[in-house]
C-alpha positions as CSV (number, residue, x, y, z in Angstrom):
1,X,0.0,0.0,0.0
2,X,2.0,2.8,-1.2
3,X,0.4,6.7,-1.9
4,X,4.1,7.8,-1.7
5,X,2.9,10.9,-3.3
6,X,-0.1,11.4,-1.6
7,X,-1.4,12.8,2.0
8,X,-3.4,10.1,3.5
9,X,-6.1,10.3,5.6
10,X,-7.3,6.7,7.5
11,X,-10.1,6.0,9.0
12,X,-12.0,3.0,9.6
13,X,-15.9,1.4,9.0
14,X,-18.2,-1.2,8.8
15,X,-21.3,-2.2,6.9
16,X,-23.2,-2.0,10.0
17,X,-25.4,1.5,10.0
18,X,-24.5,3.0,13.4
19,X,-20.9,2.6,12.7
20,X,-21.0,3.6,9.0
21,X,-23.0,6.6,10.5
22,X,-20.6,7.7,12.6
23,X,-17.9,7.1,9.8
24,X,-19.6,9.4,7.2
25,X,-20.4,12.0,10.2
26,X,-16.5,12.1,10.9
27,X,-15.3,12.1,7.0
28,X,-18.0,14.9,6.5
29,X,-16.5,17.2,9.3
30,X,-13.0,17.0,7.9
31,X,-13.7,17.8,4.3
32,X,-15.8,20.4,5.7
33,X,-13.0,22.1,8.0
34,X,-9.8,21.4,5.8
35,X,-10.3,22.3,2.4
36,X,-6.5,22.5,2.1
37,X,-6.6,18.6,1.8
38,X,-6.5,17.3,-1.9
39,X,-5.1,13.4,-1.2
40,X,-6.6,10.0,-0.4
41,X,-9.1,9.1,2.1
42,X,-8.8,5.4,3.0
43,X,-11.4,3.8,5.1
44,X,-10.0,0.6,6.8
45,X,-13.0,-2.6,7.0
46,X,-13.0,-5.9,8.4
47,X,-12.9,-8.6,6.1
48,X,-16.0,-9.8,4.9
49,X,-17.7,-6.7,5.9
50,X,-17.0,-4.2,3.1
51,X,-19.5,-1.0,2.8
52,X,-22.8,-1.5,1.0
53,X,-23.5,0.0,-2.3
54,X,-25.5,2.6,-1.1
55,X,-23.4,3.3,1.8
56,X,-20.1,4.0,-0.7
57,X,-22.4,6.2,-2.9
58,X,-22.9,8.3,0.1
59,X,-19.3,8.7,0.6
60,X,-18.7,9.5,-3.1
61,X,-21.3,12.6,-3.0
62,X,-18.7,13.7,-0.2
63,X,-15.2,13.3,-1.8
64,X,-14.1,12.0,-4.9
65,X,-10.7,10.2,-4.3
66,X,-11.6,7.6,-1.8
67,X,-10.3,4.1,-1.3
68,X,-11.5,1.0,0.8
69,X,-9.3,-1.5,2.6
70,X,-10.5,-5.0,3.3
71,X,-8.2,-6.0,6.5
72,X,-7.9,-9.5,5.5
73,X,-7.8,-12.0,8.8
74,X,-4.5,-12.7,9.2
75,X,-3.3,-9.4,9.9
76,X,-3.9,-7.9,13.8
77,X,-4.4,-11.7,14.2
78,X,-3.5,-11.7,17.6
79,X,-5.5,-8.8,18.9
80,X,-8.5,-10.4,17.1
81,X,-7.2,-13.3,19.4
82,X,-7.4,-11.6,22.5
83,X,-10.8,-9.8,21.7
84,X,-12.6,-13.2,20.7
85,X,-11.5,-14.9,24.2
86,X,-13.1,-11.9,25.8
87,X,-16.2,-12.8,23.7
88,X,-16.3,-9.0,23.0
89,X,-18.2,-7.9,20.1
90,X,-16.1,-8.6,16.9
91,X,-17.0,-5.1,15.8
92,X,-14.1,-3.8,18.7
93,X,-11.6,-4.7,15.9
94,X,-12.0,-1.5,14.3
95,X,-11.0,0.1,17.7
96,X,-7.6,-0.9,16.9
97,X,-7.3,0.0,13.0
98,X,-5.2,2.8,13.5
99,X,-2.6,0.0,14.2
100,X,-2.9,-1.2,10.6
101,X,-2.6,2.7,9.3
102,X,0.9,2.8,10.4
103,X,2.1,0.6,7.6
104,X,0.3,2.8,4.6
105,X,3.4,4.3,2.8
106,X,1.9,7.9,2.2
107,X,3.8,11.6,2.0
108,X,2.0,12.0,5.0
109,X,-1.0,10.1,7.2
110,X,-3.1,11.5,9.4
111,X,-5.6,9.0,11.1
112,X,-8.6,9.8,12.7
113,X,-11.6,7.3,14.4
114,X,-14.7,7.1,13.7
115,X,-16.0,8.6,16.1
116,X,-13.7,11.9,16.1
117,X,-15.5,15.0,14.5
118,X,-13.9,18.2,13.5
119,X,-14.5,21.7,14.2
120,X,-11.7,23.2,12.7
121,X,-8.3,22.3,10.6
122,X,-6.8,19.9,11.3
123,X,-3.4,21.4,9.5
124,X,-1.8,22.1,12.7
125,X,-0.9,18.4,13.4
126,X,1.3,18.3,9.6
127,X,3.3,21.3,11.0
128,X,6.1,19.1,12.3
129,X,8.3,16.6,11.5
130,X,8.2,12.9,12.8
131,X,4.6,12.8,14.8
132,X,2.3,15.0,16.0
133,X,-0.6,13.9,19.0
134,X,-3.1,15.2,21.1
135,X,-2.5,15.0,24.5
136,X,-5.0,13.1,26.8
137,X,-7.6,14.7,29.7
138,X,-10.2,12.9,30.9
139,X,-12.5,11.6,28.0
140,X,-11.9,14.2,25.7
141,X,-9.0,14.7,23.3
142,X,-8.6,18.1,25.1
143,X,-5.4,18.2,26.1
144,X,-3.3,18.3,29.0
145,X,-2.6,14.9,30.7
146,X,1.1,13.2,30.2
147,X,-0.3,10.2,27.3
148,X,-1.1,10.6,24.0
149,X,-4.5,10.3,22.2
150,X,-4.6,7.4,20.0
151,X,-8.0,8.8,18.2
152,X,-6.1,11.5,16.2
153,X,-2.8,11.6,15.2
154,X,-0.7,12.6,12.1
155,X,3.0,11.0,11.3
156,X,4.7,11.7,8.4
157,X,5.9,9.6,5.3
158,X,9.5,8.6,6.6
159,X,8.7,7.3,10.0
160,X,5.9,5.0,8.6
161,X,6.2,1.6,7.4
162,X,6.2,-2.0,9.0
163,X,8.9,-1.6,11.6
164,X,6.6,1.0,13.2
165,X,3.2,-1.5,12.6
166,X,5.4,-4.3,13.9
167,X,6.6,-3.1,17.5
168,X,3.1,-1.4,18.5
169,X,1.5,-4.5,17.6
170,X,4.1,-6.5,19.3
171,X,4.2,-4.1,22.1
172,X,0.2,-4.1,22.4
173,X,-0.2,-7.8,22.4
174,X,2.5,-8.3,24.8
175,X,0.3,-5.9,27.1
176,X,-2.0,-7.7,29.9
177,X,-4.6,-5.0,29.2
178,X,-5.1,-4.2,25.4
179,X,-8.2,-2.0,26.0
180,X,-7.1,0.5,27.7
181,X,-6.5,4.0,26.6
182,X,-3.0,3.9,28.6
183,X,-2.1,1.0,27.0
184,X,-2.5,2.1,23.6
185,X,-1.0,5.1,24.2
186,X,2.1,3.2,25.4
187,X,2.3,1.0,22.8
188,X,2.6,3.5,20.6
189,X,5.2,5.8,22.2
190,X,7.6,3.0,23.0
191,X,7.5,2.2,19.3
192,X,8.1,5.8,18.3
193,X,10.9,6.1,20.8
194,X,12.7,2.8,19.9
195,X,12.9,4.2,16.2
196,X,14.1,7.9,17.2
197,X,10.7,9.1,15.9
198,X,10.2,12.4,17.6
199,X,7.2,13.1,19.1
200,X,4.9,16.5,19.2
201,X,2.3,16.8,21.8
202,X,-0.9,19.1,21.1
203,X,-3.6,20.8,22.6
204,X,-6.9,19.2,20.9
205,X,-8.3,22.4,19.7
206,X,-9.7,21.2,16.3
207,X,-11.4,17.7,17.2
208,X,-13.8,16.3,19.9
209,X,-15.1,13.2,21.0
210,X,-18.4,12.0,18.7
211,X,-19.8,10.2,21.5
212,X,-21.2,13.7,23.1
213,X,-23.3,13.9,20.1
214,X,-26.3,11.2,18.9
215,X,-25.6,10.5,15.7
216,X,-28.6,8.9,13.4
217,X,-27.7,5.8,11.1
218,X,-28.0,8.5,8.3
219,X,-24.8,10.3,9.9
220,X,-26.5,13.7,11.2
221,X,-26.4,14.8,14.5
């Protein structure tokens, strides 16, 4: 998967409606807040659970250079392990996607969940080298806090690749608590930090947490 002359932007979805909802809701307030952005969006899906029709026509009327992702089984494998043990729903995959975005060769990523929406530009977070992350407070991206969000971040085109995919994933599945916000976060900063990637903390001024908002299976608030 290589965009090497492309900004990326990653997010993830499923066929289901509440989640595609809340997918569509979160593309919709980017392109609507960063018209500076003229590269790839790339929505990450489970295997076997690729976007309806009618759900990727939806996205179409909203951006013109999109691109799906089918994350076959075997990759994330042993997080899909832990999850299924826990009899969780299989849907908490998607939770860790942004795992799978760090090996997308790009000029540039920035990934973004689901269930982030935008209020503003995001271009602040491209304004460095190496990565760029919110800080953590409570359960909003709103800064402050010594961890890193894992719902929005941005790293740029020569730090990613599969040595960074590799050691977070190894990291995270080492970890006796994958779930955990503090967890993810940590996986993620060792794994930065073993490969000298330097690391920019950020007030979340331009992003807040969906889950304040009901959001309709027809993505409005």
């Amino acid at each position: 998967m290589d965009y090497i002359d492309k900004y990326c932007v990653v997010t993830e979805s499923s066929s289901q409606d509440n989640i595609f909802a809340r997918t569509h809701t979160s593309i919709y307030s980017f392109i609507k807040h960063n018209d500076w952005f003229d590269g790839r969006i790339i929505i990450l899906v489970s295997e076997g659970d690729n976007l309806k029709e009618n759900q990727k026509s939806i996205l179409d009327q909203l951006y013109t250079d999109i691109h799906i992702i089918e994350v076959v089984n075997t990759d994330l494998i042993e997080l899909k392990t832990k999850i299924s043990l826990k009899k969780i729903d299989k849907t908490e995959i998607l939770n860790f996607f942004y795992v799978y975005s760090l090996k997308i060769r790009c000029k540039g990523l920035l990934y973004f969940s689901r269930n982030v929406v935008f209020s503003r530009s995001a271009s602040i977070f491209l304004a460095n080298k190496g990565s760029s992350f919110a800080n953590v407070s409570g359960t909003l991206p709103d800064g402050g806090g010594s961890a890193i969000n894992t719902s929005v971040f941005y790293i740029a085109g020569e730090s990613l690749g599969r040595k960074l995919y590799e050691r977070t994933l190894k990291y995270l599945v080492e970890s006796s608590s994958i779930f955990s916000q503090n967890t993810k976060s940590s996986s993620l900063i060792m794994s930065l930090n073993d490969l000298n990637i330097e690391i920019h903390r950020l007030p979340m001024i331009c992003a807040v947490n969906a889950n304040c908002f009901k959001i309709g299976n027809t993505g409005n608030l």
